[in-house]
N, C-alpha and C positions, 0 to 999 in steps of 0.2 A: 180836880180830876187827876192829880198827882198819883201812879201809879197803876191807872184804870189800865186797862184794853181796850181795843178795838177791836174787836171779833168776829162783831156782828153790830148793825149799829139800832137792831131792836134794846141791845144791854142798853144803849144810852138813854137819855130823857129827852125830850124834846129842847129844855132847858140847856142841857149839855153841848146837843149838836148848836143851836143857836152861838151859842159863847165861842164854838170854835170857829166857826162861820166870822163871826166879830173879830175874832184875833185874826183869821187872815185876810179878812180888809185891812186890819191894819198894819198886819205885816207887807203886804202889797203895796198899801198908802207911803209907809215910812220904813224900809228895812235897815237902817244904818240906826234905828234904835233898838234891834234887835241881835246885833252883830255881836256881844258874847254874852249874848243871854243862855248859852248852854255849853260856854268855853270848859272842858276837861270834860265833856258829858261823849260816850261813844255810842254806838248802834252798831248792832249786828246784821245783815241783810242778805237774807237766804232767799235763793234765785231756780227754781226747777223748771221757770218758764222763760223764753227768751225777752227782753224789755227793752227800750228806751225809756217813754218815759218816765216809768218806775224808778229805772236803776237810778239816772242821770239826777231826778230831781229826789230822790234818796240821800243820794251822796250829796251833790251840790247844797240840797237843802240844810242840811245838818253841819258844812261848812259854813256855810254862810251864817250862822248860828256860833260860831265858836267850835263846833263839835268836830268831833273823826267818824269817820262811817268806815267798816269795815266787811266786804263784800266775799260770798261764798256762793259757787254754784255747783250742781251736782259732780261734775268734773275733778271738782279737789277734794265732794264724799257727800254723798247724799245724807239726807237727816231719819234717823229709823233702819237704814239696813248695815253700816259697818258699825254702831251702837244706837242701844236705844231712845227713841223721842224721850224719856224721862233723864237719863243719866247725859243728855248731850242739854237739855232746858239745864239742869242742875252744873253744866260748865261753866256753860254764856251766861247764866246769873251773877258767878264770881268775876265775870271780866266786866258785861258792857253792862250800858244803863236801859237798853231797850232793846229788841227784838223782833225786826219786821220779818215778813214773809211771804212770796213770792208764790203759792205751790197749786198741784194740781188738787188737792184733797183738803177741804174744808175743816175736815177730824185732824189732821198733823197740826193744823194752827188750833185748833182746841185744844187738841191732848198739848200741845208746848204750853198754853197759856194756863193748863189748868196746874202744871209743875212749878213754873219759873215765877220766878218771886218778882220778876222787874215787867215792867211792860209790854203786851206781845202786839203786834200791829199785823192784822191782815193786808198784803200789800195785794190780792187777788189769789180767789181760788175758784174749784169749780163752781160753787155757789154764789159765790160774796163776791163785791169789788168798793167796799167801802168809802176807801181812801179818792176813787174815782166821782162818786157821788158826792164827797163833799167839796169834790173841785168844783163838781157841774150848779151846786148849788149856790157856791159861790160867784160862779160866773152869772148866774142865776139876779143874784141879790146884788150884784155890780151893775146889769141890763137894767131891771125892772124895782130896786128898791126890796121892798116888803115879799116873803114869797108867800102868804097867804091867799088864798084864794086865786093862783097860779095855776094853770093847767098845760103838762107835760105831756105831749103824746110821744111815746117810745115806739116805734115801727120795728118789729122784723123777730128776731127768735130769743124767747124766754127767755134768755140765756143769766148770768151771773151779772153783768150789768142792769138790766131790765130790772132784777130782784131788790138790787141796792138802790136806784131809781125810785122804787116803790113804798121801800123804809122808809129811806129819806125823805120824800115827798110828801109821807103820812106824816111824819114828824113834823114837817114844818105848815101843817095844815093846808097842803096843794090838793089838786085833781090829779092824779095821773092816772093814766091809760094805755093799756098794754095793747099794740096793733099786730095781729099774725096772724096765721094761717091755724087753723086746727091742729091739736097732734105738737102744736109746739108752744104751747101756752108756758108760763111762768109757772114752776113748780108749787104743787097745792099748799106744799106747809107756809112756804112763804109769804103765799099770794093771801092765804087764810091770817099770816099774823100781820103782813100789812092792811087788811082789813080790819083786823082788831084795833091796829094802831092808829088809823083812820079814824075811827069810828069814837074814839075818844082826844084825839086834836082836832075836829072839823074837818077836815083831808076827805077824801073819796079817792078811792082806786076801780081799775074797770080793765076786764080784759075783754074784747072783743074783733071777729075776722073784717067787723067792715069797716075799711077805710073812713069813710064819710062819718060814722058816728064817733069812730075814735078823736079822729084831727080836725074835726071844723070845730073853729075857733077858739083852738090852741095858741099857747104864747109860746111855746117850741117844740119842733119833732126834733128829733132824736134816732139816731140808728146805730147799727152797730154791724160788723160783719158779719153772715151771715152761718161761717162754718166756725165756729171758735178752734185754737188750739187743743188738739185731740180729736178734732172730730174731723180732718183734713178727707178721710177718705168718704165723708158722706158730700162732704164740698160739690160735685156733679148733681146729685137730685135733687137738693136743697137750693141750688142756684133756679132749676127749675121750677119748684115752687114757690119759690119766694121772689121773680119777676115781677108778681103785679103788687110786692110791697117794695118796689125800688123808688125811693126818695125825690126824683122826679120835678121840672118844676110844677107839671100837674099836682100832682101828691102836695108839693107845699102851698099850691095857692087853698087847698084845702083848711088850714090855717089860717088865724088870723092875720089882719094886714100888716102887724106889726111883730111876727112871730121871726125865730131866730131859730140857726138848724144847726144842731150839735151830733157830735158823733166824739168817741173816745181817743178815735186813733189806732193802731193803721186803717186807712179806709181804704176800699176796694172799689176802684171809681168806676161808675159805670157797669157794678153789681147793687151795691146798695142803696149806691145812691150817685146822681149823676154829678158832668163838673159845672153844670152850669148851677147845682146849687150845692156843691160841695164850696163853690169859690164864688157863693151870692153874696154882695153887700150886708146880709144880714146873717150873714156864717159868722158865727164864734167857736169852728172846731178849735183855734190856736188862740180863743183866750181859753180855752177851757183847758189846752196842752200848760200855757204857762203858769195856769191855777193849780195844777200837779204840784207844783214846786212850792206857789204860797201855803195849798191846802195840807202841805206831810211838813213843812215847818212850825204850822198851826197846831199841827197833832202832836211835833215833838214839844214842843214849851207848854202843852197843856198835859203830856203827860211823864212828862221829865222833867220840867222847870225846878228851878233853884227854890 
């Protein structure tokens, strides 16, 4: 995979995600064998949205590797308006080895990947959140083993996570299940290519408004906030429509008995989901935060590696 992108993670194979998923178990299992596996290797990491765990396990991750990370956010020049997304892909090629991306626009991490010669890594955008979904799935195949025949129920708004959720989930031949309200369903192109993707790994996807058919006997819900970044001023109506999808311990007994409740971070306690299952015994929000860090080490040594 030396060289690929991460863009989208329909470009990969099923085979692909799997192998990466494998390296960061093992990076998790033994990280003092991986300590300069990418010594003299850099990354570039463009930031248009505010992060922790992005940035933190960005940078950490790529030291602990050997490597340098070197961090840019709108602040010291946005990518596209004081020069072009092509002649700024064609700088950072001659310097680092790889090029994450942080942005509001799914097209800036295309149009960079489609110039630059080195590796471009979606680190979230409006669409995608990649690098997130192969945390969750890793967290995933840490809980339960095998993710075949797994069933994800995601609760609350289409949004960019839900989308990657559903790639990824088709890829490793899961169930997933998209829970929400009408009007906020997972964007059609999407939801139609993780259908396709589905339909040829064994996987099934589903979007539907009723609780009951999404999450009974699910091995995890999943949520997410409710208003994402840029859309703060819809934040008031969306709260009140999206009450009877608040994560709940009602909502999770909906779920199987042995189901696990993930959410990406920051969570909004007591909108999306309460504390008494934000902080349930069978919560993995914070292995999933520390799989951030395995999962984008994972991604650098499979597409940077020596």
């Amino acid at each position: 995979m030396k060289g690929r992108d991460l863009v989208a993670l329909w470009e990969w194979t099923a085979e692909e995600v799997a192998s990466v998923l494998d390296l960061a178990l093992s990076v998790a299992d033994d990280p003092a064998r991986y300590a300069d596996a990418l010594r003299g290797k850099t990354a570039f990491l463009y930031f248009e949205k505010p992060s922790l765990r992005t940035r933190v396990t960005g940078e950490v991750g790529l030291a602990q590797l050997g490597g340098t990370a070197v961090t840019q956010t709108p602040e010291m020049g946005r990518i596209g308006k004081r020069e072009s997304v092509a002649d700024v892909a064609r700088n950072l090629e001659r310097w680092v080895d790889i090029i994450c991306m942080r942005t509001f626009s799914q097209r800036l991490v295309e149009e960079t990947a489609e110039v630059a010669s080195v590796p471009v890594v979606n680190l979230l955008t409006d669409l995608l959140h990649p690098c997130q979904a192969l945390a969750d799935l890793l967290t995933l195949r840490q809980r339960f083993g095998d993710l075949a025949g797994r069933h994800l129920a995601y609760v609350g708004d289409g949004n960019n996570v839900a989308h990657s959720l559903l790639i990824a989930g088709a890829l490793s031949a899961m169930k997933v299940s998209v829970v929400g309200p009408r009007g906020y369903e997972p964007n059609l192109r999407v939801f139609d290519r993780a259908r396709e993707v589905a339909a040829a790994h064994g996987g099934e996807v589903l979007y539907t408004p009723d609780l009951r058919e999404g999450i009974s006997g699910a091995d995890a819900v999943y949520t997410d906030v409710w208003a994402s970044m840029g859309q703060e001023d819809e934040a008031q109506a969306r709260r009140a429509l999206f009450m009877d999808y608040q994560v709940n311990d009602e909502l999770f007994s909906l779920a199987s008995e042995h189901a696990v409740f993930m959410h990406c971070l920051p969570a909004h306690r007591g909108e999306e989901v309460s504390d008494t299952v934000a902080d349930h015994e069978r919560s993995v929000i914070f292995d999933q935060a520390e799989n951030r860090l395995h999962a984008i080490k994972a991604v650098y040594l499979a597409l940077v590696g020596h």
